[in-house]
C-alpha positions as CSV (number, residue, x, y, z in Angstrom):
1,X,115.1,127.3,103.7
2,X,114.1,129.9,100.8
3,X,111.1,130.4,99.4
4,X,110.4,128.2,96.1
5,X,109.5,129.9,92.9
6,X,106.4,128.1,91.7
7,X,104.7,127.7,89.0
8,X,101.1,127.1,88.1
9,X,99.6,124.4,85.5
10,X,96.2,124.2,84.9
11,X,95.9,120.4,85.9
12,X,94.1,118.9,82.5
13,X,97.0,120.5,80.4
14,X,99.9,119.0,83.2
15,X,97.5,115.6,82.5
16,X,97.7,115.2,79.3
17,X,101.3,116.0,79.3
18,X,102.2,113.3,82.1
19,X,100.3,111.2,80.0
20,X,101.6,111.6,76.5
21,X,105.4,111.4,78.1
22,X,104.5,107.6,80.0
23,X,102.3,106.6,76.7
24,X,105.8,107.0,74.8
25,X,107.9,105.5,77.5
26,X,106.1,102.4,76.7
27,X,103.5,102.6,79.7
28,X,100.0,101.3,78.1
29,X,97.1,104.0,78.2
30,X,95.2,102.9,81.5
31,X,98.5,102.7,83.8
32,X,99.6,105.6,82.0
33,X,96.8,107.6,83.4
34,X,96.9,106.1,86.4
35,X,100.4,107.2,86.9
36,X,99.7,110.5,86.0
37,X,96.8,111.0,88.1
38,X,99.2,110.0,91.1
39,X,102.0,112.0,90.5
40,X,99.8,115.1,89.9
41,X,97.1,114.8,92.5
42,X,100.2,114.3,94.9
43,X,101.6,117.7,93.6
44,X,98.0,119.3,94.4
45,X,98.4,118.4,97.4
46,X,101.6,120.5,98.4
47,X,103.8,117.0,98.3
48,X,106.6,117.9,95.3
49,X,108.8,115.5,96.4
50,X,106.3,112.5,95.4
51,X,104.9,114.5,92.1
52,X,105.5,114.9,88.5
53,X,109.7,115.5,89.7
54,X,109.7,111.3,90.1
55,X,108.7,110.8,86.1
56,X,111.6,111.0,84.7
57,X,113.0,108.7,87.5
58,X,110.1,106.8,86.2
59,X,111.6,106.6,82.6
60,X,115.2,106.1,83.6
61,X,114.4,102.5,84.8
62,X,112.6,101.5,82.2
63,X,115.1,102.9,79.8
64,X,117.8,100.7,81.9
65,X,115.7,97.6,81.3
66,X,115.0,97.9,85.6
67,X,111.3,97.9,85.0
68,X,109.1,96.6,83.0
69,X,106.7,99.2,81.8
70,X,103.7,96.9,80.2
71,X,103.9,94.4,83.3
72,X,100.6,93.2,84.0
73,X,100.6,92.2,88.2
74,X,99.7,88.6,89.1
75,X,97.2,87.6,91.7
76,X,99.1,84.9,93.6
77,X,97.1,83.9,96.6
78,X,93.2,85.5,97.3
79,X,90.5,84.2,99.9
80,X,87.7,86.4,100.8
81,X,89.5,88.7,102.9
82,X,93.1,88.8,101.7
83,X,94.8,89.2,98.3
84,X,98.4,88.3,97.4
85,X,99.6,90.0,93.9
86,X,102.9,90.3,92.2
87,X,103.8,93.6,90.5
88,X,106.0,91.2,88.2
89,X,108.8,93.6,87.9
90,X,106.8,96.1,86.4
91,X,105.8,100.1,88.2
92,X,104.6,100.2,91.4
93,X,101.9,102.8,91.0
94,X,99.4,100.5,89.2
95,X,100.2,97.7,91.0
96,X,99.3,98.9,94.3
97,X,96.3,100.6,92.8
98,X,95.4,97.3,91.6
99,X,95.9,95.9,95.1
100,X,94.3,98.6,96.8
101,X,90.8,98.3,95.2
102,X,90.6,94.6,95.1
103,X,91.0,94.9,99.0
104,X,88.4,97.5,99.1
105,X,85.7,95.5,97.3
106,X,86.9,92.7,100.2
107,X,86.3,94.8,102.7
108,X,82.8,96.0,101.6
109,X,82.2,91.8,102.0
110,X,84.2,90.9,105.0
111,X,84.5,94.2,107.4
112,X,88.1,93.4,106.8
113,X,90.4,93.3,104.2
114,X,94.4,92.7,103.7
115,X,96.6,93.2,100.5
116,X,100.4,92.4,99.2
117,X,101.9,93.4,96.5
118,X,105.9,91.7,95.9
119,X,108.2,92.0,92.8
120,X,107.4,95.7,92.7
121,X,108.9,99.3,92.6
122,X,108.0,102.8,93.9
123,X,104.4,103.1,94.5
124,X,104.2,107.0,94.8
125,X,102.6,108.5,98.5
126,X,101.0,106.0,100.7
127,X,98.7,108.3,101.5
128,X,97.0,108.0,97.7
129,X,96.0,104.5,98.8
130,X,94.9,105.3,102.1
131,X,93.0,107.9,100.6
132,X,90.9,106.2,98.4
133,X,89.8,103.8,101.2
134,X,88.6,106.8,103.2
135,X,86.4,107.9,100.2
136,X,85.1,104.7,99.8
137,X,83.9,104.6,103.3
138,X,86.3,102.4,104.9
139,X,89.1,103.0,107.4
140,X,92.5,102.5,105.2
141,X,96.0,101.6,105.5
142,X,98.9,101.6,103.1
143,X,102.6,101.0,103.4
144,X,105.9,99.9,101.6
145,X,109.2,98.9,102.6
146,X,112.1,100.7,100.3
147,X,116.1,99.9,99.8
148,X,118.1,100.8,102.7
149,X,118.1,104.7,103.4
150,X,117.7,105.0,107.1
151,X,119.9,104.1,110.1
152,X,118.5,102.0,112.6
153,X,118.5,103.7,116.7
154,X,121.8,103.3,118.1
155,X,123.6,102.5,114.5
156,X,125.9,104.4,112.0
157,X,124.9,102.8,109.0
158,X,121.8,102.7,106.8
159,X,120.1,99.3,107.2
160,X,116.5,99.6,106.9
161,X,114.4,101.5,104.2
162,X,112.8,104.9,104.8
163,X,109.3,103.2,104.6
164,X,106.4,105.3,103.7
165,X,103.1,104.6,106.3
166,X,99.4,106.3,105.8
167,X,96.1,106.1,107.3
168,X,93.0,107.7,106.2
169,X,89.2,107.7,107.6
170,X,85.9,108.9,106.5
171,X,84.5,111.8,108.0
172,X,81.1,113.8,107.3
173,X,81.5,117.7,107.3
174,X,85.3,117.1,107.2
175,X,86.3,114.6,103.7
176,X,88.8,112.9,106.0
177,X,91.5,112.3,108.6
178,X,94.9,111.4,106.0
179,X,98.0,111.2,107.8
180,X,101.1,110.5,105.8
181,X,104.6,110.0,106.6
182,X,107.9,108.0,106.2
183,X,110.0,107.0,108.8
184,X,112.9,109.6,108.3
185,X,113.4,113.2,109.9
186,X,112.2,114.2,106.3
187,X,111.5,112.6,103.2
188,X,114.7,111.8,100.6
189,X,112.5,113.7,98.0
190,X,112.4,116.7,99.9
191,X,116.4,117.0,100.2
192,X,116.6,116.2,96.4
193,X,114.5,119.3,95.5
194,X,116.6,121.1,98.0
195,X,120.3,120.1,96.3
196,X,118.2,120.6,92.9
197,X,117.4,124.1,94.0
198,X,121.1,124.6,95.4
199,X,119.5,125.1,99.0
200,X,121.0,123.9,102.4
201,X,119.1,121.9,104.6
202,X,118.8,121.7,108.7
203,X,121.0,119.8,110.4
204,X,119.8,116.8,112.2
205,X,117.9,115.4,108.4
206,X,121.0,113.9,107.1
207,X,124.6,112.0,107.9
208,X,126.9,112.0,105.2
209,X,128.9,109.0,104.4
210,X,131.1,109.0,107.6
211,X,128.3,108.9,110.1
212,X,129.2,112.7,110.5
213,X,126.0,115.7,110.6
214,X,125.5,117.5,107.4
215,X,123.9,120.4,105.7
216,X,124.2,119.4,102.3
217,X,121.7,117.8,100.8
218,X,124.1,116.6,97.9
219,X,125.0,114.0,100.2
220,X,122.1,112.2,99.7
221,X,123.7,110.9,96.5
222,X,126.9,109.9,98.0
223,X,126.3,107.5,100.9
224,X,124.1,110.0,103.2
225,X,122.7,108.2,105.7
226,X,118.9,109.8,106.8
227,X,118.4,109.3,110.6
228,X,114.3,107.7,112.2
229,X,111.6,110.6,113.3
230,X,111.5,110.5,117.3
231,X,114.9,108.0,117.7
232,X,113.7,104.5,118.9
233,X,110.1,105.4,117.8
234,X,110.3,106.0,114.2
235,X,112.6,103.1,113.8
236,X,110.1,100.8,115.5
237,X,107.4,101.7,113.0
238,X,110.2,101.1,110.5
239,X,110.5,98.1,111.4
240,X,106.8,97.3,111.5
241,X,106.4,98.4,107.7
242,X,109.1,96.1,107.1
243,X,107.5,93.1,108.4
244,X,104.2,93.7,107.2
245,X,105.4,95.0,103.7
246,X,108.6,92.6,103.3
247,X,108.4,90.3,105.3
248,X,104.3,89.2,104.7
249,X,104.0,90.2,101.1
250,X,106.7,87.8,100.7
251,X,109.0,90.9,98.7
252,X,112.6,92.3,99.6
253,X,113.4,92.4,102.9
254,X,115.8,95.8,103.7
255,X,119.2,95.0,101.7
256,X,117.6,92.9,99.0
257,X,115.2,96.0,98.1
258,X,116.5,97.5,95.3
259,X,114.6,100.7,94.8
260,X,115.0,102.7,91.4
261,X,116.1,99.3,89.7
262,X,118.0,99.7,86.7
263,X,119.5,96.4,86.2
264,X,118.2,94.4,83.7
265,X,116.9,91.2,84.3
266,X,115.9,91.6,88.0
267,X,113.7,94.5,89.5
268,X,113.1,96.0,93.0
269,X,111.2,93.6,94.6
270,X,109.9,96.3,96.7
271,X,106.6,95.2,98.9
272,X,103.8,97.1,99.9
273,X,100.8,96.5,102.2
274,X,97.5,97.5,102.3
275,X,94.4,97.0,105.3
276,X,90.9,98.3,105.0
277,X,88.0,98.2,107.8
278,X,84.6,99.1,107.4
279,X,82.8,100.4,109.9
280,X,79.4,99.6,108.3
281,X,80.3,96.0,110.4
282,X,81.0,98.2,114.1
283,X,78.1,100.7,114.0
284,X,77.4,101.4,110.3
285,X,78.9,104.1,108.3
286,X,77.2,106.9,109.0
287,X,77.7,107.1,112.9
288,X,81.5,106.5,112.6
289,X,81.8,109.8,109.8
290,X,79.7,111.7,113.1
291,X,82.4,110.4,115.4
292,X,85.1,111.1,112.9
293,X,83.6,114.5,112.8
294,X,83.5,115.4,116.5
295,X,87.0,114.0,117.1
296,X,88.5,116.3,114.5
297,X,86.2,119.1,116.0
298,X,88.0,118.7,119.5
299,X,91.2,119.0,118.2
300,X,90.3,121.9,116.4
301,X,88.9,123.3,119.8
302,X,91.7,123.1,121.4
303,X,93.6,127.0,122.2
304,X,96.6,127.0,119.9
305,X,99.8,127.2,121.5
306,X,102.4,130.6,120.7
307,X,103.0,130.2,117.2
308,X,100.0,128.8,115.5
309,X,96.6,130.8,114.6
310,X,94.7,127.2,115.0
311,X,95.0,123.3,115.6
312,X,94.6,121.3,112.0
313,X,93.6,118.1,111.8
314,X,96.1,115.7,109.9
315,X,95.0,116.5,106.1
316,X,93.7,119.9,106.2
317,X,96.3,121.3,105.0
318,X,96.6,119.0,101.8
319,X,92.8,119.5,101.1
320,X,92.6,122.8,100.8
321,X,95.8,123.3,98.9
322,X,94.2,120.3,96.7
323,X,91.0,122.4,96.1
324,X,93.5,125.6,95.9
325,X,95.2,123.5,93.1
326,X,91.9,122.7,90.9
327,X,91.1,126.1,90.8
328,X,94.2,128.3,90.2
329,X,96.3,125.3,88.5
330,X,99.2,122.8,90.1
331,X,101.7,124.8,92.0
332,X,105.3,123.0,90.4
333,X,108.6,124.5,91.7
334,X,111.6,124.6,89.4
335,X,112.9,121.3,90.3
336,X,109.9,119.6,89.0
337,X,109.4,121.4,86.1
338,X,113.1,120.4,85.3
339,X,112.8,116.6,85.6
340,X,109.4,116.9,83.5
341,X,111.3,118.2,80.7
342,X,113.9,115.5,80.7
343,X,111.0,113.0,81.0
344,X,109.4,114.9,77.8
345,X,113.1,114.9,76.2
346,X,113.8,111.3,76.8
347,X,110.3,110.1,74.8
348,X,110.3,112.8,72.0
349,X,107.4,114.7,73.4
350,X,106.9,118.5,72.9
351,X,106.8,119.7,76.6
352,X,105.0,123.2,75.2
353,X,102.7,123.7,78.6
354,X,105.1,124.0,80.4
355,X,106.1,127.3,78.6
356,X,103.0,129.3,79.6
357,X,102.4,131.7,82.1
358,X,98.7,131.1,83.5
């Protein structure tokens, strides 16, 4: 695929902006920030497909009446180790933040932790969740079930959701092992910044409506059908997320997740899960970031094959273009910077930084 053009926005100006534009959707001020501090630290990290391109997505629903943007969650079951909440048709994104540090504050208590969240809606990257676990010392998992986008091994036809899966863990010298995936050959976000950019995209990512291979991303719009990472494999860990996300959190199970909702007077009922360990209860804290450390450094040891001028741990990449981000601004490629300005369009707000060159 071509090279993006991309453009950089010192991150306090993109802020503000994200924020001003969910402030006049209707989002009050602390999940406004929230929001934007997802979407953009998700762009910093090289992920477009899960950045600021998803706000005006954002505003659509709640324009449609599909979500409810001044939802407060619900806590519906808690013990000392687990946590049961209801988004309440309202944005994912807080929600699950919501979720996520109630369970670590568990964990810190128990050595274990588990979270739902039901009656919810797109909850950004998983690995933002995961993430924060790590940096709070604990060992962290986060996923969500979605609407049906995927085709299960062996089928033709898109049953189960392409359902995001993360886990972090602390290290010492190194900030953190973050993997992050979904259960697709590639994400859905990544072939709609494709067809935004007018790009083609490898076969083997996409099925277009008649079970037949295809290279247009457009597709993805009009019945494409996504295939599972690895056959049999990725559609098992579908299949996992699904129970633990769907089935346990008591939301949506595959064909009743409505992702994106925009029909008023129901919402997504997407689920999400979340699991923290700490390992200040199985050897204390600091000998598991040592550990952490000299597992990464073995990997990183080992001769890199034809190809590659190293072995990376899963992260690496995203933390340096992270720090890369803070100091030389948010890398945005046209795509996003158009859906920002229909977001800013939409709510009546001036969308002046993106105009600058910096």
């Amino acid at each position: 695929m071509p090279q993006k053009t991309m453009h950089r926005i010192p991150r306090p100006k993109l802020q503000g902006l994200c924020e001003r534009i969910f402030n006049a959707a209707g989002i009050p001020g602390d999940d406004a920030t929230t929001i934007a501090n997802a979407l953009i630290y998700t762009d910093m990290r090289g992920i477009n497909s899960h950045g600021v391109i998803r706000a005006a997505r954002y505003i659509d629903c709640i324009r449609a009446g599909g979500i409810l943007p001044d939802a407060t969650p619900q806590v519906l079951r808690e013990s000392p180790a687990t946590v049961m909440l209801s988004a309440a048709g309202g944005l994912g994104i807080p929600a699950a933040a919501k979720a996520n540090q109630m369970m670590i504050e568990k964990a810190r208590k128990c050595g274990i932790a588990v979270a739902t969240v039901n009656h919810s809606d797109h909850y950004g990257a998983a690995g933002l969740y995961a993430l924060a676990c790590a940096d709070a010392g604990l060992v962290g998992f986060s996923m969500s079930n979605t609407c049906p986008l995927v085709a299960p091994f062996g089928g033709r036809q898109a049953t189960i959701g392409n359902n995001p899966f993360s886990y972090a863990a602390p290290g010492g010298k190194y900030r953190a092992i973050l993997f992050d995936i979904c259960m697709s050959v590639v994400a859905s976000g990544k072939m709609i910044i494709a067809a935004a950019n007018g790009e083609k995209i490898p076969k083997g990512w996409l099925l277009d409506a008649n079970g037949t291979p295809t290279d247009d991303p457009t597709q993805i719009y009009h019945g494409g059908i996504m295939l599972p990472f690895a056959a049999h494999k990725g559609y098992g860990f579908a299949m996992m997320v699904e129970l633990l996300s769907g089935v346990l959190a008591d939301a949506g199970i595959t064909e009743d997740v409505h992702s994106w909702n925009t029909v008023p007077g129901k919402d997504s009922n997407t689920g999400h899960c979340f699991m923290a360990i700490s390992p200040d209860f199985f050897g204390g804290l600091e000998a598991f970031k040592k550990r952490t450390d000299l597992l990464i450094e073995r990997m990183k040891a080992t001769p890199p094959a034809d190809g590659f001028d190293q072995v990376r741990f899963p992260g690496e990449i995203e933390f340096a273009k992270e720090a890369d981000a803070e100091a030389n601004g948010v890398p945005l490629p046209d795509a996003s910077l158009t859906e920002l300005r229909r977001a800013a369009q939409m709510t009546g707000i001036d969308a002046e930084e993106l105009n600058g060159n910096y």
